[in-house]
N, C-alpha and C positions, 0 to 999 in steps of 0.2 A: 429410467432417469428420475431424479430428485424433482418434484417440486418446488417451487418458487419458497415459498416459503423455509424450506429444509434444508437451502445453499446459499438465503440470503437475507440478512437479518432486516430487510427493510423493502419488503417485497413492493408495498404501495411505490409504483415508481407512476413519473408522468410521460405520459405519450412523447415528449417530447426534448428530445436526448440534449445533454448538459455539455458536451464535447461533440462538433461534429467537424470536421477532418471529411472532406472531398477537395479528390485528385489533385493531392498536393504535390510537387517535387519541389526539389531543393539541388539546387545546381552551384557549386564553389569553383571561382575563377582564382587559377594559384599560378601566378610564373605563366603566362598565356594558355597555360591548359585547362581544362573543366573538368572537373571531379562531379557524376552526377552521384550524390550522397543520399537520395530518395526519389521515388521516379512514382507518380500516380496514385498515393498511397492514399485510401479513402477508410473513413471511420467512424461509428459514433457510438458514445457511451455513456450509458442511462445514471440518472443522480444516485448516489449511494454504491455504485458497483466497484471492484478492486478488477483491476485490469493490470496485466501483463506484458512488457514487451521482453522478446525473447527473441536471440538471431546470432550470430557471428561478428565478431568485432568487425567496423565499418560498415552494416547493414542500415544506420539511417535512426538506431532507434533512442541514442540520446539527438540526436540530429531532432526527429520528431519531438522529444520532451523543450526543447528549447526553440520550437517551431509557437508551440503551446503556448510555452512563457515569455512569447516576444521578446525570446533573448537574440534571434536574427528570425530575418522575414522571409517567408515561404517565394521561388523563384517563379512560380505559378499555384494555381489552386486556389481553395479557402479555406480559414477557419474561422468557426464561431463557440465561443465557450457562452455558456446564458445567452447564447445570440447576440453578444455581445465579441467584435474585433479582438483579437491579444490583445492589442494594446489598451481598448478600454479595458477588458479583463483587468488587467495589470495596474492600472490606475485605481479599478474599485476594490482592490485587495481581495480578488476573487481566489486566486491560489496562492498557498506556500511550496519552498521549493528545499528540497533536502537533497544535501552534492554529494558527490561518492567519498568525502574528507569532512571532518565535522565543522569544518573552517569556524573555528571558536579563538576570542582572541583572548592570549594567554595571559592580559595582564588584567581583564575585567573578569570577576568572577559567574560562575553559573548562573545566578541569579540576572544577574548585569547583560549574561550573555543574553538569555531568552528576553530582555527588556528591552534589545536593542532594536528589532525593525518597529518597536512598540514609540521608540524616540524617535525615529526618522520621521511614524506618519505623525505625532505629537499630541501623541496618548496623552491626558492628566497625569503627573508625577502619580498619585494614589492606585490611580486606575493601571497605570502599565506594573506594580508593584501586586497589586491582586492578582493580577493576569497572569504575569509568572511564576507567582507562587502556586493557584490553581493549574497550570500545566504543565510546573515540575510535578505537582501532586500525582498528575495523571500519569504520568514515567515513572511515577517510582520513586523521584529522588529531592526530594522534599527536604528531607535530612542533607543536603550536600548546596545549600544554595549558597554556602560560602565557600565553596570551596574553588578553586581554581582548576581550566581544564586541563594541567599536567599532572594534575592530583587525583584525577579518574580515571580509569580504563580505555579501552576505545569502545566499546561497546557502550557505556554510559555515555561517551564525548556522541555518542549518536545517537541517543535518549535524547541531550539537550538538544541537539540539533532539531530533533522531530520537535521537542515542548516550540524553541523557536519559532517554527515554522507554520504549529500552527497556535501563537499568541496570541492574532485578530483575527483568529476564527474562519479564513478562510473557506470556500467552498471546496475547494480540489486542494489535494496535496500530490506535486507532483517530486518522485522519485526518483533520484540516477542510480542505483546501483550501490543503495548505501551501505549495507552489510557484507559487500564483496571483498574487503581485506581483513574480515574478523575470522575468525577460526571457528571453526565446524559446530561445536556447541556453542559458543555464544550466537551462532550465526540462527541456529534453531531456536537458541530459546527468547531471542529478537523477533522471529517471526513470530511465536505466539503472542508477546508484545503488543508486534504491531497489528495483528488481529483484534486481539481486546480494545485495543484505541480504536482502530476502524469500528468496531461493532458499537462501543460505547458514543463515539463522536460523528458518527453516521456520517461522513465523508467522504469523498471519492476519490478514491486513489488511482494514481496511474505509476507504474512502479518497471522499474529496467533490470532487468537480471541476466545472467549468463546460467544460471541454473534449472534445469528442468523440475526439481524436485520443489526448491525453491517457488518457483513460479506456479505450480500446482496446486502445492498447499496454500496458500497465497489468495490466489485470487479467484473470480467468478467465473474471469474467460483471458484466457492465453492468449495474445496477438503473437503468430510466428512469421518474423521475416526471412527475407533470401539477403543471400549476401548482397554489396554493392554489384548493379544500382540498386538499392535497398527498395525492395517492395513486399507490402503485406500476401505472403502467403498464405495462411490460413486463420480461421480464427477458432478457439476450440474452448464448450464450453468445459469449466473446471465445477461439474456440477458435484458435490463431497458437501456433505451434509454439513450444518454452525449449530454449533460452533465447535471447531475443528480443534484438536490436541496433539500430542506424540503419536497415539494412535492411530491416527488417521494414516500416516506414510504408509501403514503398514496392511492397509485394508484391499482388498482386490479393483475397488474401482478408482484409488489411488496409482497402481500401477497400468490399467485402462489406460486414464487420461495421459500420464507419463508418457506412456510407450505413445500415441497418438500426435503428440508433441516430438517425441523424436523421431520419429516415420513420418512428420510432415518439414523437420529441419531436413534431414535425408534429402528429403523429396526436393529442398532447393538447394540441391548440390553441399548439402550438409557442415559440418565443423566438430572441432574436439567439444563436446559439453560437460557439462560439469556436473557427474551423475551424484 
């Protein structure tokens, strides 16, 4: 196995984990019936790490991403993000959040877009105008800040979503599954991408995939869940040397962790995945 420092560009972590998730469920009352949608699911993970959720559609794990982001409250359990509640979380602009659609409004341009949660918290005009230009810089698309998001790609329209997301610099960036309708190359060369952000902006990702390969390359440690009632299976570390390239899929302890990822989906009554 890799050393700390050989899988993770920011090995100095603190004793004391930046996300912690114990015994949470998450219970949906629909029409008199209960959907339980997460069942006891406990967690914690260190500042700077790229973390994975991986599972079967309905297993809980954008369920848990919006557990996170106090976008609905946990039916039991705790969290604490900086030890801090979701909801303070959410108030001190602790994370950004990037949705599986680049939700960009199509009549304010790129620039305008990444300026926008900049004008909600009421950034200085100057300052919110820096701040996007410095994290389109960081995407790549510097050159396009006039352009309109029917005027991009979908792969770019998910560049600005990331500059977005993270324009006030949040602590965490959390993830739904944002490269899931792009096609196979852009879908790869997004993940290098989003590597080089992660390694340059030292942030912590928590990121939802359907892909095993995806999630390997990716991150530090794969969270595998079981179907509904969604519960964390296993958690497997993604120990693959940084900084990671094309290369790396194709290396032996690339398909190691892979196959250990899918013999642990298996193992909870398994699903089609997306090899």
């Amino acid at each position: 196995m890799s050393n700390a420092s050989a899988t993770h560009p920011n090995p100095e972590r603190s004793s004391q984990p930046l996300v912690s998730v114990r015994d949470v469920s998450m219970v949906f009352n629909t029409g008199g019936a209960q959907t339980i949608a997460l069942q006891n699911a406990s967690l914690e993970v260190a500042a700077g790490e790229f973390i994975s959720l991986i599972g079967p559609s309905g297993c809980g794990k954008t369920t848990l991403l919006r557990l996170l982001a106090d976008l609905i409250q946990p039916t039991s359990g705790s969290i604490r993000i900086g030890g801090k509640t979701p909801e303070e979380a959410r108030k001190s602009r602790a994370y950004g959040y990037v949705f599986q659609a680049p939700v960009l409004y199509e009549w304010r341009t790129v620039l305008a877009n990444v300026m926008l949660p900049l004008e909600v918290m009421n950034f200085p005009a100057a300052e919110r105008k820096q701040r996007a230009e410095k994290m389109l810089a960081l995407v790549g698309l510097e050159k396009f800040a006039k352009h309109y998001p029917w005027q991009l790609s979908g792969g770019m329209q998910q560049r600005v979503s990331i500059a977005r997301a993270l324009s006030f610099d949040p602590q965490l960036l959390f993830m739904d599954e944002p490269f899931g309708a792009l096609d196979e190359i852009t879908r790869e060369n997004l993940n290098l991408e989003l590597l080089r952000l992660w390694r340059e902006t030292g942030k912590t990702v928590i990121f939802v995939t359907h892909s095993i390969p995806e999630a390997v390359f990716l991150s530090t440690r794969v969270v595998v869940m079981t179907p509904r009632p969604g519960k964390i299976e296993t958690i497997i570390p993604a120990d693959l040397p940084q900084p990671r390239n094309f290369e790396t899929r194709e290396t032996p302890r690339f398909f190691e962790v892979a196959t250990a990822v899918r013999e642990s989906l298996r193992k909870g009554h398994g699903f089609e995945v997306v090899e």
